[in-house]
N, C-alpha and C positions, 0 to 999 in steps of 0.2 A: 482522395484529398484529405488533407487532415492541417489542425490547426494547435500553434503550440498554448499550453495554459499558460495565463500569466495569473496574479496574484489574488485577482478580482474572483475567480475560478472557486477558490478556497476558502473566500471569505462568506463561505453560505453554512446553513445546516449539515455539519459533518454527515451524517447519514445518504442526505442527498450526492456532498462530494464521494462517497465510498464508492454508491452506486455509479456515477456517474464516470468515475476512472476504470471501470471495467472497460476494457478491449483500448483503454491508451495504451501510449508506445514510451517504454521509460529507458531512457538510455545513460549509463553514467559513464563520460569519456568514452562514451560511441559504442560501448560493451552492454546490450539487455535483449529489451523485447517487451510482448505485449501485457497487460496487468491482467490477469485472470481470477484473482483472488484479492477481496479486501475485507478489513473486520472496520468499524466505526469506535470513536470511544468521546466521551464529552465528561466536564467537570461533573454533572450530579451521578454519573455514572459509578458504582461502588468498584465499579472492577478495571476504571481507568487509573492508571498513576496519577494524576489532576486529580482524584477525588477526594483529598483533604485541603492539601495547598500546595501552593508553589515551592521547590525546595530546590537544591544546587541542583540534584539528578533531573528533573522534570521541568527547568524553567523554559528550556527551548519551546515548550509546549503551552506556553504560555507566551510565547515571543507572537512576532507579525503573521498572520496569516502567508501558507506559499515556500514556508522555510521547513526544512528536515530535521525532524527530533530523532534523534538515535540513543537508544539505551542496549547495555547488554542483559540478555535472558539466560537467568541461573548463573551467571558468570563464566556462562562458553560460547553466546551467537549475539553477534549484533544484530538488531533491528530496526526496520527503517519506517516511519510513520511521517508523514504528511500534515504541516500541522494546518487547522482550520476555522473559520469562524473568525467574530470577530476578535482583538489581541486582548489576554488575558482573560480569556474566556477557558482554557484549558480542553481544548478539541484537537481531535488527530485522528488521521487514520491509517494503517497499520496495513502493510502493503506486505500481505501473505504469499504470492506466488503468481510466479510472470511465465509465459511462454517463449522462450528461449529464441532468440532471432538473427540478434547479431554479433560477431566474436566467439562462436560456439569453441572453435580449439581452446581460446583463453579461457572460458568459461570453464572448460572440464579439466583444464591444465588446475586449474585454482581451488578445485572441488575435488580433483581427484579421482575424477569416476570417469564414462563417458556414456551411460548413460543420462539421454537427451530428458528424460520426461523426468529423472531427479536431482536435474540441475538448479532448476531454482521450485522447485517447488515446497516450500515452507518458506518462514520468514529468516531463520539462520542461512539457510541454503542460498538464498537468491543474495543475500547481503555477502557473502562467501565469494559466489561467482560473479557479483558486480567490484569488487573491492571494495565494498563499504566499509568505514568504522567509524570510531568515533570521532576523526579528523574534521568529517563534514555535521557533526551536529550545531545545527542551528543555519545554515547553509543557505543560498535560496535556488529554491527549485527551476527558477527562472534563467539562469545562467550556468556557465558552465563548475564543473565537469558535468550537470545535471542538462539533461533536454527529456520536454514530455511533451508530446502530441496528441491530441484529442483525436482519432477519427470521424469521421462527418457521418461513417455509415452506422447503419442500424444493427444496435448490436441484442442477443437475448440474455438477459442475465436471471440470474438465482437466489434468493435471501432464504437465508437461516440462521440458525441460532448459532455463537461464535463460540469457536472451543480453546480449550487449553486453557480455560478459565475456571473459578470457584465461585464469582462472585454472579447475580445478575445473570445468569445462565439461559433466562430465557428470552432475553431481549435477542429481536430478529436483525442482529446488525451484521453478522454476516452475509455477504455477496460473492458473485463468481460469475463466471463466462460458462454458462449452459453447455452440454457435450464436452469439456477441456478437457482434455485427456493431461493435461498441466497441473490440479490443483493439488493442492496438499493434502486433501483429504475431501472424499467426495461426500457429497451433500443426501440429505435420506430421500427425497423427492425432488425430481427435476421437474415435476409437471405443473409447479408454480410459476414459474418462469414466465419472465414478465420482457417485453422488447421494449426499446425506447430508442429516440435520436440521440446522439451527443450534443450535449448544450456547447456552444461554442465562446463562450462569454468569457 
C-alpha cells in the first residue's frame, strides 16, 4: 500500500521531510522509481542557496511548500530539491539518488549508458534520466507530470554528513536507504541506521 504526498507532507522541518521521503516512489511522466538518497538544507544553513536571500535563481525556494526548486550545478546538471516548510522560510531538499523502477529503456536511452545501478544515481544523473530541467521549476509536486507515493512500509534508513559541499560539512543532514546498492556514494557506517514507519499526512 502506499499513499500519495500532498503539500501538508512538506510543510514540516526539512530534516524530518528528507528522512521521511526515503523509500517514496517518485515518478515524473510515469518514468522513475524509489528515493534512496536525500541531503536537507534550510535558510540559516550557510551551505544552502536561501542562506542570504531570496534572489531570481533561488526564489522557487522560497515559494509554497510541495513545489520543485531546480537549479543547474556548475552550469552542466540540473537538480531537483523539494521545497519545505513553512513559505518563505527557504527550505528544500535535494533529491540525490532514486532506484530505478519504471521506464528503464527510456531512462538509459536518455543517459546513455545501461548500466542500472548508475542511472540515477547522483543528483545530475537521475534529473538526466527523469527529463528534468528547468521547465518544471517551481511546479507542484502534487500533480502531474510529478506523482510521489509514500509507502506505508517500514523502511531502514542512514544519516550523515552531506557531501559535495564546503560549507557546514558537519551537519548530519544526509539520508539513504540502508544496503542501496543505488546511492551515489556510500555512507562511512551503516550501523546507525535507524527504521521508522512512513508518516502518511
Amino acid at each position: 500500500m502506499s499513499s500519495a504526498l500532498v503539500p501538508a507532507f512538506f510543510a514540516r522541518d526539512v530534516a524530518a521531510v528528507a528522512r521521511e521521503l526515503i523509500g517514496a516512489s517518485l515518478l515524473v511522466d510515469g518514468i522513475g522509481g524509489i528515493i534512496v538518497e536525500t541531503e536537507a538544507y534550510d535558510q540559516l544553513d550557510p551551505a544552502s542557496h536561501s542562506f542570504r536571500r531570496p534572489t531570481s535563481r533561488n526564489a522557487a525556494m522560497f515559494g509554497p511548500p510541495g513545489r520543485a526548486y531546480i537549479y543547474r550545478s556548475y552550469g552542466l546538471h540540473w537538480c531537483l530539491n523539494f521545497v519545505c516548510g513553512a513559505e518563505g522560510t527557504g527550505s528544500a531538499v535535494l533529491i540525490r539518488a532514486l532506484e530505478p523502477c519504471v521506464g528503464l529503456e527510456i531512462m538509459a536511452a536518455r543517459r546513455g549508458i545501461e548500466d542500472v545501478r548508475r542511472l540515477c544515481a547522483g543528483p545530475g544523473r537521475l534529473t538526466q534520466a527523469l527529463g528534468i530541467d528547468m521547465s518544471l521549476n517551481g511546479a507542484a509536486l502534487d500533480a502531474p507530470p510529478f506523482r510521489l507515493d509514500q509507502s506505508n512500509e517500514i523502511v531502514r534508513s542512514i544519516v550523515g554528513r552531506r557531501i559535495g559541499i564546503k560549507l557546514a560539512i558537519e551537519t548530519p543532514w544526509r539520508f539513504g536507504l540502508a544496503g542501496s546498492p543505488f546511492l551515489s556514494r556510500a555512507f562511512p557506517d551503516e550501523n546507525g541506521g535507524r527504521s521508522f514507519g512512513a508518516a502518511t499526512s
